[in-house]
DRENPA-3360 file (N, C-alpha, C; in nm, 2 decimals, always signed):
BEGIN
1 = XXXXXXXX = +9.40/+13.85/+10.64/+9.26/+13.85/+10.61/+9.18/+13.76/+10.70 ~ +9.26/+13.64/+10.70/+9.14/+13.57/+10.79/+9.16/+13.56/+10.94 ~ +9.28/+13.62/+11.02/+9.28/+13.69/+11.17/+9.19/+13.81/+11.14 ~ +9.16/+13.87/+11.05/+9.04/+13.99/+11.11/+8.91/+13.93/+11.08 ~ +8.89/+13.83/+11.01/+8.75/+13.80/+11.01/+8.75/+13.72/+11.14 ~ +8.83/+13.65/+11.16/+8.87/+13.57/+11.28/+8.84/+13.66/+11.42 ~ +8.90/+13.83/+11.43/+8.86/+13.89/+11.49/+8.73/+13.92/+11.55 ~ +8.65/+13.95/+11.39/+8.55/+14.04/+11.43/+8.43/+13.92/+11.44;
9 = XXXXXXXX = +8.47/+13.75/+11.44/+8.37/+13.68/+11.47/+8.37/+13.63/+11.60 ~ +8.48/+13.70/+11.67/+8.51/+13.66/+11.81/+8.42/+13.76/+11.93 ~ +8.45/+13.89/+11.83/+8.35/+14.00/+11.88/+8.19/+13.98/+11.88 ~ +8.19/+13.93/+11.77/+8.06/+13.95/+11.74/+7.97/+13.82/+11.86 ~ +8.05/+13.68/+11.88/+8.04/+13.60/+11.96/+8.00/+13.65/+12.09 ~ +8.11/+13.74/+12.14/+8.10/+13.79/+12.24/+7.97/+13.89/+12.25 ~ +7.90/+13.92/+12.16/+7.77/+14.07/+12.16/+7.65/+13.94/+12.19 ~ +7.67/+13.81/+12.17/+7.50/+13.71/+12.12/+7.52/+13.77/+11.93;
17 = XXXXXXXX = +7.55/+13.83/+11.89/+7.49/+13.84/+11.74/+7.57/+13.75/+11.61 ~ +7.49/+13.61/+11.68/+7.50/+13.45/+11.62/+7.52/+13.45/+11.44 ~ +7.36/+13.51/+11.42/+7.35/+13.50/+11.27/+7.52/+13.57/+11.17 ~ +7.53/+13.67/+11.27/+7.68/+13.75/+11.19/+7.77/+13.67/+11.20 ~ +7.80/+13.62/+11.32/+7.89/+13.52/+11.34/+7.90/+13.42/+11.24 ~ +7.80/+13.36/+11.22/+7.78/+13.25/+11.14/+7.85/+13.32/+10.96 ~ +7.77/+13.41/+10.93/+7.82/+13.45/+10.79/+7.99/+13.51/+10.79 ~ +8.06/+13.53/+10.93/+8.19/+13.57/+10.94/+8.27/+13.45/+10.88;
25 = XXXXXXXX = +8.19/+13.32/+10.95/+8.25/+13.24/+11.00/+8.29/+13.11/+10.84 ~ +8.17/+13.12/+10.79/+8.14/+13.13/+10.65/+8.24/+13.16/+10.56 ~ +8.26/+13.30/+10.58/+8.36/+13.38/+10.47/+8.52/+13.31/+10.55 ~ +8.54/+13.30/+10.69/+8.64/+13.23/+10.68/+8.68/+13.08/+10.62 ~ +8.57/+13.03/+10.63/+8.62/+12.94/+10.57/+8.62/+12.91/+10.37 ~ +8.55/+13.04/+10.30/+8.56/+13.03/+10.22/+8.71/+13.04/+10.16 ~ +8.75/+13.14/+10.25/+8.92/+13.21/+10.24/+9.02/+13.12/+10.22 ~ +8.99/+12.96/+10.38/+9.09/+12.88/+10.33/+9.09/+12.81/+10.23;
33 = XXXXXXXX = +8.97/+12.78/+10.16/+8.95/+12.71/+10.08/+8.98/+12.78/+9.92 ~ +8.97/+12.93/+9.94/+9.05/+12.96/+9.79/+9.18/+12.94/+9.83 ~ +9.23/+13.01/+9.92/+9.38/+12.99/+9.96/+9.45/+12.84/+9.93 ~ +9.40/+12.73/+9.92/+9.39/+12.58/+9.92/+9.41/+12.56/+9.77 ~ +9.30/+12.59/+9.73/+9.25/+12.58/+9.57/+9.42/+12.67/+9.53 ~ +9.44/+12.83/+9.55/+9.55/+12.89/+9.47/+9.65/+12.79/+9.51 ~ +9.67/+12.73/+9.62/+9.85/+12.69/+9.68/+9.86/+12.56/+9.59 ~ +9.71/+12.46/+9.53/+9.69/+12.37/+9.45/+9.76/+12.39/+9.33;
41 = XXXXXXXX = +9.73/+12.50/+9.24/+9.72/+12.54/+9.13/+9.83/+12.57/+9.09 ~ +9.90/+12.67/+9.21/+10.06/+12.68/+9.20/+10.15/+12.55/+9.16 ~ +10.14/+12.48/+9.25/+10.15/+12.32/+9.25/+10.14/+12.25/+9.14 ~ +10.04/+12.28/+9.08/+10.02/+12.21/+8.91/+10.11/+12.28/+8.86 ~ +10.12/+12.40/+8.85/+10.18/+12.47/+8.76/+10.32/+12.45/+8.75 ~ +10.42/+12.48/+8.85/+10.51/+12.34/+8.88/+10.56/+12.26/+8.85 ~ +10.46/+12.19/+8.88/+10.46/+12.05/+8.81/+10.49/+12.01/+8.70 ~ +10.38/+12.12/+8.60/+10.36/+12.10/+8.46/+10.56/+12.18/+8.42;
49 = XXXXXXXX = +10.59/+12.30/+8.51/+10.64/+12.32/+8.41/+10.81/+12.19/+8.42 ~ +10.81/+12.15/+8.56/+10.89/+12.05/+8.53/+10.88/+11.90/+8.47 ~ +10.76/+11.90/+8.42/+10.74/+11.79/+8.32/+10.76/+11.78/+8.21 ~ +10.77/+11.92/+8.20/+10.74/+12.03/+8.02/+10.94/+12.02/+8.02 ~ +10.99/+12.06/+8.10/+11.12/+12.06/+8.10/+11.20/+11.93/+8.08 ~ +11.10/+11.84/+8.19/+11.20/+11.69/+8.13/+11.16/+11.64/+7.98 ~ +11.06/+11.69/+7.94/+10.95/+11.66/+7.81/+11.07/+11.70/+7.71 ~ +11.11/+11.84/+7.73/+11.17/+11.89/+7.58/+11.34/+11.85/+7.61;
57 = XXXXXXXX = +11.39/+11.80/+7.71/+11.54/+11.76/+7.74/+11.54/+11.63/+7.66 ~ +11.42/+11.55/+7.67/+11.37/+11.39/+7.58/+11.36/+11.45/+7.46 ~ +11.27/+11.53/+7.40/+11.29/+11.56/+7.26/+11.41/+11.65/+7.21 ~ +11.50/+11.71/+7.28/+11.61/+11.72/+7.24/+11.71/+11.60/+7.17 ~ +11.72/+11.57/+7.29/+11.80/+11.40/+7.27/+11.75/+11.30/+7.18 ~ +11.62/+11.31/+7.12/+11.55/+11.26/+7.03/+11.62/+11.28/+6.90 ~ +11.60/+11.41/+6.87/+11.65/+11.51/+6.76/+11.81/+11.45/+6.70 ~ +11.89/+11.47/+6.84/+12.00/+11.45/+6.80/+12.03/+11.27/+6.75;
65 = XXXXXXXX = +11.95/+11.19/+6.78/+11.95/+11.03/+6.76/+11.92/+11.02/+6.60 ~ +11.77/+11.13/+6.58/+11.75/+11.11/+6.49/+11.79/+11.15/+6.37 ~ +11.91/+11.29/+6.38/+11.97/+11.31/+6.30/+12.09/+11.21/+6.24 ~ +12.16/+11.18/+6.34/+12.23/+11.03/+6.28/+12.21/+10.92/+6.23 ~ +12.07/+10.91/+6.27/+12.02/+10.80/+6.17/+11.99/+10.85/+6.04 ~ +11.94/+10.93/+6.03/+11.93/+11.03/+5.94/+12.06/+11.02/+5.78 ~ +12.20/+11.01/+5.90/+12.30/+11.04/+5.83/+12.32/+10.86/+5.75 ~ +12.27/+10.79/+5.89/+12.30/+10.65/+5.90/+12.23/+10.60/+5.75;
73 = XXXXXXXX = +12.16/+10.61/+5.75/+12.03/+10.61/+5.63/+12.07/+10.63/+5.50 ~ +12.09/+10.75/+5.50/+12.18/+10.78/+5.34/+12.31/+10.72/+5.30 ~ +12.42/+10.67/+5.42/+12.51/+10.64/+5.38/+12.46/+10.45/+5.35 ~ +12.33/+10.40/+5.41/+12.30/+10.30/+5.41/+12.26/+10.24/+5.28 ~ +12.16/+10.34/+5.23/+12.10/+10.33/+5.06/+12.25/+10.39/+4.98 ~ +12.36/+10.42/+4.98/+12.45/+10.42/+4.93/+12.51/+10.28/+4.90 ~ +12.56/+10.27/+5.01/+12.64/+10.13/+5.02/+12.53/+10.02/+4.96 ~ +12.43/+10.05/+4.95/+12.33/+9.92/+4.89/+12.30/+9.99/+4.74;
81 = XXXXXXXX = +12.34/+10.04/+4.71/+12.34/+10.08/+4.59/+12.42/+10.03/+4.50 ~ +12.58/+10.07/+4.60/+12.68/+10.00/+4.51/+12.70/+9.88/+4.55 ~ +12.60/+9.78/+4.66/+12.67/+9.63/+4.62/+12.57/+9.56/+4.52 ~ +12.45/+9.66/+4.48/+12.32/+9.59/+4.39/+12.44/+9.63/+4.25 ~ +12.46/+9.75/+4.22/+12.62/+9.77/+4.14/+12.67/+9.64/+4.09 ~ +12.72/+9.65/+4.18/+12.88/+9.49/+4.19/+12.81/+9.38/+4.14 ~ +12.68/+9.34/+4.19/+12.59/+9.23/+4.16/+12.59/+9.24/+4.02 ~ +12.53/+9.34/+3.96/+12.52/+9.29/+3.83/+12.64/+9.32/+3.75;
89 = XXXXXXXX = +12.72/+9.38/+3.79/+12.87/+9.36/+3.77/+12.92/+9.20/+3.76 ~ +12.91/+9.12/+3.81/+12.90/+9.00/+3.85/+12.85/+8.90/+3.78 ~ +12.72/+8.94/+3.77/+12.59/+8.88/+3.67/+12.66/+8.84/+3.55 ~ +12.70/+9.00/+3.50/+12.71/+9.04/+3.36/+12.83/+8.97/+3.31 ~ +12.97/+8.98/+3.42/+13.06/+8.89/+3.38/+13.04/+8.71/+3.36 ~ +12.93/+8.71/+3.44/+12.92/+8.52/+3.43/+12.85/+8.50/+3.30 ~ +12.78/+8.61/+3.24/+12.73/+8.55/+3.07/+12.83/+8.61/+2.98 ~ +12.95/+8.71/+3.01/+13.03/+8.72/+2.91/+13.08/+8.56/+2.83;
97 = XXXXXXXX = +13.08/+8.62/+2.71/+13.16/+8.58/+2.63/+13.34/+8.53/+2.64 ~ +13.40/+8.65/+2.68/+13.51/+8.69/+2.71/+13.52/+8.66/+2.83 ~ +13.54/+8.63/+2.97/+13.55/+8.61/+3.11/+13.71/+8.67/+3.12 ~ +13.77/+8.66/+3.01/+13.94/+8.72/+3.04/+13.99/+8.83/+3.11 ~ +13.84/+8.90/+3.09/+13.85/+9.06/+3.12/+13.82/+9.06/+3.23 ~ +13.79/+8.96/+3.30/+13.76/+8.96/+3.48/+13.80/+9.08/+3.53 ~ +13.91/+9.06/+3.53/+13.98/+9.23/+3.61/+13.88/+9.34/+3.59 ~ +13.78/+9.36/+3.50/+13.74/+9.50/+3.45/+13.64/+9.51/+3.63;
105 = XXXXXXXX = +13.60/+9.38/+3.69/+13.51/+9.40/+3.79/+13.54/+9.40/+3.89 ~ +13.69/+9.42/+3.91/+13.78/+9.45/+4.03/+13.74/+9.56/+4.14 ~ +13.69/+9.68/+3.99/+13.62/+9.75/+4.15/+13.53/+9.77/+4.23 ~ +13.49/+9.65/+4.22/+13.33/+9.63/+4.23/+13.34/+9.50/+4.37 ~ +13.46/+9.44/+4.34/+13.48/+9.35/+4.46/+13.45/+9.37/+4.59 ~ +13.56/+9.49/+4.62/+13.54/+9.50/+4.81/+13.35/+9.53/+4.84 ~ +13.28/+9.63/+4.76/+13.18/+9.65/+4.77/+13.04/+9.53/+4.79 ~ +13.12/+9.40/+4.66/+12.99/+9.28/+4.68/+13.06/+9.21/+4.78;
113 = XXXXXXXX = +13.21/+9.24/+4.87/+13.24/+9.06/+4.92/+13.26/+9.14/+5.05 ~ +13.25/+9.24/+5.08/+13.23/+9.32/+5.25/+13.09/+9.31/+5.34 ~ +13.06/+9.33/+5.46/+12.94/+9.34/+5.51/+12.95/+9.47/+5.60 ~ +12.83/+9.52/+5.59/+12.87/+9.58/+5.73/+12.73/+9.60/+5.81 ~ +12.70/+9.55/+5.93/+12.56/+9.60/+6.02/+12.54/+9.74/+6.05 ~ +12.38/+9.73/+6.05/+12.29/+9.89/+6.06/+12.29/+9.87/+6.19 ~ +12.36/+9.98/+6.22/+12.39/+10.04/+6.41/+12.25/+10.15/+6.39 ~ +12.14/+10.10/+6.43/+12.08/+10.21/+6.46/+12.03/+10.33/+6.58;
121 = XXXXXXXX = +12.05/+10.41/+6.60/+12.09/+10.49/+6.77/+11.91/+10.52/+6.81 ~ +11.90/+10.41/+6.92/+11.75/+10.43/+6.99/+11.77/+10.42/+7.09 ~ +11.88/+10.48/+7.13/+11.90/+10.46/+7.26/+11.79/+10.56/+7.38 ~ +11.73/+10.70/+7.31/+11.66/+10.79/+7.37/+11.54/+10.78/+7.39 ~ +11.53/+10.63/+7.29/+11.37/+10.57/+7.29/+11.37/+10.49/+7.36 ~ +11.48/+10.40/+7.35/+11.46/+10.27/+7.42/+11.50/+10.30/+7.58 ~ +11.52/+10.40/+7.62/+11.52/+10.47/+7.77/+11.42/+10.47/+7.83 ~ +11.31/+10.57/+7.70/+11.20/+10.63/+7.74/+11.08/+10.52/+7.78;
129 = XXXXXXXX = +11.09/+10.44/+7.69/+10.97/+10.29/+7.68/+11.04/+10.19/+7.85 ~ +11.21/+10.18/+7.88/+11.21/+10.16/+7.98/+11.18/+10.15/+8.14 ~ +11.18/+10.31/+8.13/+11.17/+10.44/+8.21/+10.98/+10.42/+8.23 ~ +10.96/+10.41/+8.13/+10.80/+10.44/+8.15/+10.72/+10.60/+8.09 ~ +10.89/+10.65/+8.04/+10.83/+10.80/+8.01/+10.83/+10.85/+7.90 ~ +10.74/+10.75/+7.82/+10.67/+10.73/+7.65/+10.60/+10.84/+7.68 ~ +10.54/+10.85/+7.77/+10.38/+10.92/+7.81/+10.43/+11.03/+7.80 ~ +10.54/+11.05/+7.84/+10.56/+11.21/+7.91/+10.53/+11.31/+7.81;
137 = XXXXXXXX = +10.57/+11.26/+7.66/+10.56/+11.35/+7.56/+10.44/+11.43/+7.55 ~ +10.38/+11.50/+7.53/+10.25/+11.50/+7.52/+10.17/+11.53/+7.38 ~ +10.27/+11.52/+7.29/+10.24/+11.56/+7.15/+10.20/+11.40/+7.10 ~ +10.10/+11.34/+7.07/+10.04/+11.24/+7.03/+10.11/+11.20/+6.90 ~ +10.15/+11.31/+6.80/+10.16/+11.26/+6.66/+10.34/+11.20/+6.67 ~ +10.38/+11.28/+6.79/+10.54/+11.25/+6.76/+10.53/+11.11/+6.81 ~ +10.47/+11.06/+6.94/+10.44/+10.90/+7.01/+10.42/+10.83/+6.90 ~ +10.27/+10.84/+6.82/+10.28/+10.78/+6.71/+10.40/+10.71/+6.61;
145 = XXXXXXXX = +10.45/+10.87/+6.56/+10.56/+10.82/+6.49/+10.69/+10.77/+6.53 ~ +10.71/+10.77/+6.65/+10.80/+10.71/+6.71/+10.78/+10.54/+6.78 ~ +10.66/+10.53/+6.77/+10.60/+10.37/+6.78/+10.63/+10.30/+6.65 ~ +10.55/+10.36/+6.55/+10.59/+10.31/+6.37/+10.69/+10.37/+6.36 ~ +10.78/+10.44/+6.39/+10.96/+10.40/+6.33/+11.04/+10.29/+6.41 ~ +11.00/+10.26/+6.53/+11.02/+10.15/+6.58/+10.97/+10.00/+6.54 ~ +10.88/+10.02/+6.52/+10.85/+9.91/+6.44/+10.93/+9.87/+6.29 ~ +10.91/+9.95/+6.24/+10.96/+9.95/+6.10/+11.11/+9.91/+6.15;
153 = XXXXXXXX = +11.18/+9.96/+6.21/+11.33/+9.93/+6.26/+11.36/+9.79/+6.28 ~ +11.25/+9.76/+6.38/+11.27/+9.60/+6.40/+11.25/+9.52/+6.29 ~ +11.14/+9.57/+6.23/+11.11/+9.47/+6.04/+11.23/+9.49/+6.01 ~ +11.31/+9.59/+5.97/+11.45/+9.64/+5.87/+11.55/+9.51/+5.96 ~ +11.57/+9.52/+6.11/+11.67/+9.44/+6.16/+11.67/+9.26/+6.16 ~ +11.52/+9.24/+6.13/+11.52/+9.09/+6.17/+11.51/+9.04/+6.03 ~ +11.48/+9.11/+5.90/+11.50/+9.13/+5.78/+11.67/+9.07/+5.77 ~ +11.74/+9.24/+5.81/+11.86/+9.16/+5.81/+11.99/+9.10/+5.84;
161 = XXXXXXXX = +11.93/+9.02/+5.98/+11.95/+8.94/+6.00/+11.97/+8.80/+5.93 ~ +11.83/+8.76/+5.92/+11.82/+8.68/+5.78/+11.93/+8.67/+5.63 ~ +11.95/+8.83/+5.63/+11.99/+8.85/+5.46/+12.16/+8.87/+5.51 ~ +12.22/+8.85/+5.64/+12.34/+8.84/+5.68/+12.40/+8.73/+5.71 ~ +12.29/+8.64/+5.73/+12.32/+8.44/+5.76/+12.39/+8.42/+5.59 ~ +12.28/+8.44/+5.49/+12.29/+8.42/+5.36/+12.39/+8.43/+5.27 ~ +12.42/+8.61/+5.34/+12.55/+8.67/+5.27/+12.71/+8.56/+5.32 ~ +12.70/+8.57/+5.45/+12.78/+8.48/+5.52/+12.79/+8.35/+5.42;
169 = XXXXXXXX = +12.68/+8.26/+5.45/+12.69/+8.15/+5.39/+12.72/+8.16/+5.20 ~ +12.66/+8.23/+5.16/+12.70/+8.22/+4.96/+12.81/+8.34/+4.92 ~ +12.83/+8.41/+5.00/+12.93/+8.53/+4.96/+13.05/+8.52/+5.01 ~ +13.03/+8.56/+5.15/+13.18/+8.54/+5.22/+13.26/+8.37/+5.20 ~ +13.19/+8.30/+5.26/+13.23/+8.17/+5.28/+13.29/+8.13/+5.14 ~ +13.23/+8.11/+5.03/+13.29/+8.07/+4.86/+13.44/+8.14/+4.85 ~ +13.44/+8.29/+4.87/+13.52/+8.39/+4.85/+13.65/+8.33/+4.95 ~ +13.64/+8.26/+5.05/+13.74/+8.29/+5.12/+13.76/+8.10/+5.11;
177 = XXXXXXXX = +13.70/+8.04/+5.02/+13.73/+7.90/+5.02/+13.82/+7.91/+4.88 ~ +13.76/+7.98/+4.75/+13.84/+7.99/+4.66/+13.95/+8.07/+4.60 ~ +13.89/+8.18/+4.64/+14.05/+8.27/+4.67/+14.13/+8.27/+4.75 ~ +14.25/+8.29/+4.69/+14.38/+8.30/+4.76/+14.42/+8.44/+4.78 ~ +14.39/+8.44/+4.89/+14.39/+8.61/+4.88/+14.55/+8.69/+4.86 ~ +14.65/+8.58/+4.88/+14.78/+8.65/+4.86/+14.82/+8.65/+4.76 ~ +14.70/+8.64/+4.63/+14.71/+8.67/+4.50/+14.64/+8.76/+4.44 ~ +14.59/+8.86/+4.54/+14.59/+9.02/+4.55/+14.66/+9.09/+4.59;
185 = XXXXXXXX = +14.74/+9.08/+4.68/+14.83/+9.18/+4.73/+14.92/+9.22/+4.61 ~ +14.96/+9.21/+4.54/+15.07/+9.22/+4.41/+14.98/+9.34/+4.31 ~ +14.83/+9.30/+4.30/+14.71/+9.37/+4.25/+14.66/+9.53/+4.34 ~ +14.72/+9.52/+4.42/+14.63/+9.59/+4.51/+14.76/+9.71/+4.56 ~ +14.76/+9.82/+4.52/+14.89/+9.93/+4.52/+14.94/+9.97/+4.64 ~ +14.79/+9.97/+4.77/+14.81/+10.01/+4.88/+14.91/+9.88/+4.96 ~ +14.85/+9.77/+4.90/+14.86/+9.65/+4.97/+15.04/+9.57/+4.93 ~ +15.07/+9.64/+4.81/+15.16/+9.57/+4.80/+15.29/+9.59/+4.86;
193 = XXXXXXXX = +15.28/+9.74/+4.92/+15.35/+9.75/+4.98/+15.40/+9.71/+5.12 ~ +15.32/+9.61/+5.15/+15.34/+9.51/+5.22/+15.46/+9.43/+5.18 ~ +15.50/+9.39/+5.08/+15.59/+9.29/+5.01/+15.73/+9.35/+5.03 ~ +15.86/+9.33/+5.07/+15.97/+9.40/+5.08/+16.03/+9.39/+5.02 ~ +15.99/+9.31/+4.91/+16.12/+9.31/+4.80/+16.06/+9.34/+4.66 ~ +16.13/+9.35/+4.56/+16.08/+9.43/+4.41/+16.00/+9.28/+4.30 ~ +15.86/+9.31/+4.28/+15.86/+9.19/+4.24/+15.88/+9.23/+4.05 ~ +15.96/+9.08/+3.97/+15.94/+9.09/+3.84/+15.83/+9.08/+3.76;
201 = XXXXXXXX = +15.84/+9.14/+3.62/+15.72/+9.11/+3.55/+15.66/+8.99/+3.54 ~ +15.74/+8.88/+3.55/+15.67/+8.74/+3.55/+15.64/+8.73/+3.65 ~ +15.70/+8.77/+3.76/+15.59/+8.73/+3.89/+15.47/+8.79/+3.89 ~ +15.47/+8.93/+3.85/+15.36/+9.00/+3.90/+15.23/+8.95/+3.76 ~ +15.32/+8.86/+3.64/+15.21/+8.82/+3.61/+15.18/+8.70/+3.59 ~ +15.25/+8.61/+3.69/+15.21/+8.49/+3.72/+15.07/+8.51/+3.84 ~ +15.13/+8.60/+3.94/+15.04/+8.62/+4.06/+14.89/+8.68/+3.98 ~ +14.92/+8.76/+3.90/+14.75/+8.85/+3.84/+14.68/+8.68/+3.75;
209 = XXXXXXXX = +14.76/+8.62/+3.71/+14.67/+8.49/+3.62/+14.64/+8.36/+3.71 ~ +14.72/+8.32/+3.89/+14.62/+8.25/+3.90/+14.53/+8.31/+3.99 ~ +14.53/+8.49/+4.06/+14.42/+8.55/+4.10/+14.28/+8.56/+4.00 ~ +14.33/+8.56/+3.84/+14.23/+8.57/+3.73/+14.16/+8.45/+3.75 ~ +14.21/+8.28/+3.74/+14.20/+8.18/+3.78/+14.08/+8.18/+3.87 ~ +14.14/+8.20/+3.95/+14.03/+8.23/+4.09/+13.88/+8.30/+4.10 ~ +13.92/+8.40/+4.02/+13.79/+8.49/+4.00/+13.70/+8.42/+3.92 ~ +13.80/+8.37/+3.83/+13.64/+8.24/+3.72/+13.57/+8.20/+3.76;
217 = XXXXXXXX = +13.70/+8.08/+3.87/+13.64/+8.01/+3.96/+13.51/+8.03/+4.02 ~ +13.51/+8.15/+4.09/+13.38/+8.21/+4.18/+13.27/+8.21/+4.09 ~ +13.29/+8.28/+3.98/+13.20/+8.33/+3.91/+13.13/+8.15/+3.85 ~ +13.18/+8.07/+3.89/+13.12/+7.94/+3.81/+13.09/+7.88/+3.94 ~ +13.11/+7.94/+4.06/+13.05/+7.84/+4.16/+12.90/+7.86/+4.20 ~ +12.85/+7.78/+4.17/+12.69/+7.77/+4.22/+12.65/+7.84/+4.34 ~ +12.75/+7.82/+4.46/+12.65/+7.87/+4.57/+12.74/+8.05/+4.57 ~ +12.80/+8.08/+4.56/+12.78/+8.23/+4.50/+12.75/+8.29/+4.42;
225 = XXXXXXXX = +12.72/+8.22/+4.34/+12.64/+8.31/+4.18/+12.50/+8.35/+4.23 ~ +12.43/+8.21/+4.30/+12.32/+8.23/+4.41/+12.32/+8.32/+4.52 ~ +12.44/+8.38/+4.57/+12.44/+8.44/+4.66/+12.44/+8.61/+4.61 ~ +12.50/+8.60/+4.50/+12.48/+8.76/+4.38/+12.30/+8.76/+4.34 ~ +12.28/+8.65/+4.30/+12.15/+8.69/+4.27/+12.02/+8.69/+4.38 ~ +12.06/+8.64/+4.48/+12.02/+8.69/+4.65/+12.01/+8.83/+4.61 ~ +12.10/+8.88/+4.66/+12.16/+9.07/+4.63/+12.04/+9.15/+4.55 ~ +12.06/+9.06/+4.46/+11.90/+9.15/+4.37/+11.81/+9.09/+4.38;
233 = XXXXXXXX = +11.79/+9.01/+4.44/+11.64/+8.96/+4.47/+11.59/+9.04/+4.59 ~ +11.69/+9.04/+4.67/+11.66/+9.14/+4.83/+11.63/+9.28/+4.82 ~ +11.70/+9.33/+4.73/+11.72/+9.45/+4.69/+11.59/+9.56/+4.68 ~ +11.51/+9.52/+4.63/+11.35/+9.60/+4.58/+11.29/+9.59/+4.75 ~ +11.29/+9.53/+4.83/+11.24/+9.54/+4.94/+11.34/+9.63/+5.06 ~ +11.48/+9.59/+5.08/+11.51/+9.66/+5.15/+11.50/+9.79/+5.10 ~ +11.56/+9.84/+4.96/+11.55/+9.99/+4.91/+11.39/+10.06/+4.99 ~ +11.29/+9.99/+4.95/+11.18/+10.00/+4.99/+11.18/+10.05/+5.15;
241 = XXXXXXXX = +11.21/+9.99/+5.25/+11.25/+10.01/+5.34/+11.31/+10.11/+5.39 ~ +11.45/+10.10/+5.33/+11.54/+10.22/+5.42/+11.49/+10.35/+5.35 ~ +11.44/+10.34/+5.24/+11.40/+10.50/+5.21/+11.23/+10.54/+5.32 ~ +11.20/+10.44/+5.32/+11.09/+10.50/+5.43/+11.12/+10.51/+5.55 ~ +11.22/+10.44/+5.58/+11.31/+10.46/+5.72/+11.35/+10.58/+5.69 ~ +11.41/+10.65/+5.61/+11.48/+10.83/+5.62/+11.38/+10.91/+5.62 ~ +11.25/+10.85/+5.53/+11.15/+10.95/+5.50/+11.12/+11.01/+5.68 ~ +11.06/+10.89/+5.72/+11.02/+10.91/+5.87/+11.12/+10.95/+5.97;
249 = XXXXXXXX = +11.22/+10.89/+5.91/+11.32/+11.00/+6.04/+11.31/+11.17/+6.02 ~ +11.29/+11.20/+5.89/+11.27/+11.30/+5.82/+11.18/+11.43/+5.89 ~ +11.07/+11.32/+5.85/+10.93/+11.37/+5.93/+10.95/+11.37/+6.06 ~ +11.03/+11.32/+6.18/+11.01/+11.26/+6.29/+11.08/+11.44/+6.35 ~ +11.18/+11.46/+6.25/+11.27/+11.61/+6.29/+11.19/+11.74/+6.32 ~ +11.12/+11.72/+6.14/+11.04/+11.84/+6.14/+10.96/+11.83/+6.26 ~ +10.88/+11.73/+6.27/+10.77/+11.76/+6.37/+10.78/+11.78/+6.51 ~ +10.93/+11.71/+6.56/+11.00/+11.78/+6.72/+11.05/+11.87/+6.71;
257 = XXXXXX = +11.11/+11.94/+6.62/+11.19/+12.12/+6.62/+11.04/+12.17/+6.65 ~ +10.95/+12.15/+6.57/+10.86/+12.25/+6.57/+10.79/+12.23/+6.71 ~ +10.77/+12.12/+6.76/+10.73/+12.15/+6.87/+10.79/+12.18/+6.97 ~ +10.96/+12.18/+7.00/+11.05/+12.30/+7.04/+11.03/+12.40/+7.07 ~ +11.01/+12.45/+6.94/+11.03/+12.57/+6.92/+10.88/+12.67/+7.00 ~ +10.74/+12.59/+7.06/+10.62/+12.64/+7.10/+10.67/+12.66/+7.24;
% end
């Protein structure tokens, strides 16, 4: 198209007939300039659609982070369930009457005198905020909520941090100053099999009375009784916490499948 206008303004050059020339000359250059404008547009479009692509590769990998936390979450408000459990397990033994019956809170032990840290998987976020390619998303509400679950993450972690110095210092530390722990193994069915030889009833119930011994012990030492009643003092706020941590991971699912799925 624009070799024949190109043509016929070369002709027309050649006649003197200027004014035509001029309006040829005109339409050619309008030509390159849509031509410019389309090859632009193509270009965006391109663009967009390889932004769009690295966009939903990130909200994929999102999805998948946030379903483990997801998983992480519920097994989290579990396990804090049963050591708020064991606590008043605990509680309840130090104002018995009876303390004889210690053993009855045995199964409640591994649950209050174990720890374990919240691994939480941000790794798809903490790339993206790296990377610089927070922006890329272009869904406003999911950025949002992926700013405030980050946030809230860091409160939950430096939280417990704090509530892991504590546990250390009034839970673990008592338990492993006053127990003798190879006055469980005899108690413990998996564990006894550790032992190679057959023990008798007077051993096995010498060993259960000064592990009984020991358990009092704890239960009368000041800085772990304080360290049980920590456990329920902390309790109402982290619950608080990790269930709005699931809630929003929750929400965070729905609202990237669906915008997948456009």
């Amino acid at each position: 198209m624009i070799q024949l206008f190109r043509k016929i303004r070369q002709n027309l050059l050649s006649q003197n007939k200027f004014s035509r020339y001029l309006f040829y000359a005109i339409g050619e250059i309008i030509l390159v300039v849509i031509g410019i404008l389309i090859a632009i547009q193509i270009n965006n479009l391109n663009e967009s659609r390889k932004i769009r692509t690295v966009e939903n590769g990130y909200l994929k990998q999102l999805v998948i982070d946030l379903k483990e936390n997801e998983i992480l979450w519920k097994e989290t408000l579990d396990r804090k369930q049963k050591q708020l459990e064991a606590s008043h397990a605990f509680l309840n033994m130090r104002f018995s009457k009876n303390q004889d019956t210690i053993m009855k809170i045995m199964p409640h032990f591994s649950n209050l005198g174990t720890w374990e840290d919240i691994n939480i998987n941000q790794v798809t976020f903490s790339e993206m905020v790296s990377s610089g390619n927070l922006n890329i998303i272009s869904n406003d509400s999911i950025k949002i909520k992926l700013l405030s679950l980050d946030k809230l993450y860091k409160a939950i972690l430096n939280r417990q941090d704090v509530i892991e110095a504590e546990y250390r210092a009034r839970i673990l530390e008592p338990i492993m100053a006053i127990l003798n722990t190879t006055n469980i193994l005899p108690q413990n069915n998996k564990q006894s099999k550790i032992i190679k030889r057959f023990l008798s009833q007077n051993e096995m119930s010498f060993y259960a009375d000064e592990f009984k011994k020991d358990m009092i012990s704890l239960l009368n030492d000041k800085v772990f009784m304080n360290g049980v009643i920590g456990i329920d003092f902390n309790a109402d706020t982290q619950f608080k916490e990790f269930i709005q941590a699931k809630e929003k991971v929750n929400n965070l699912i729905t609202l990237i499948e669906k915008e997948l799925e456009q």
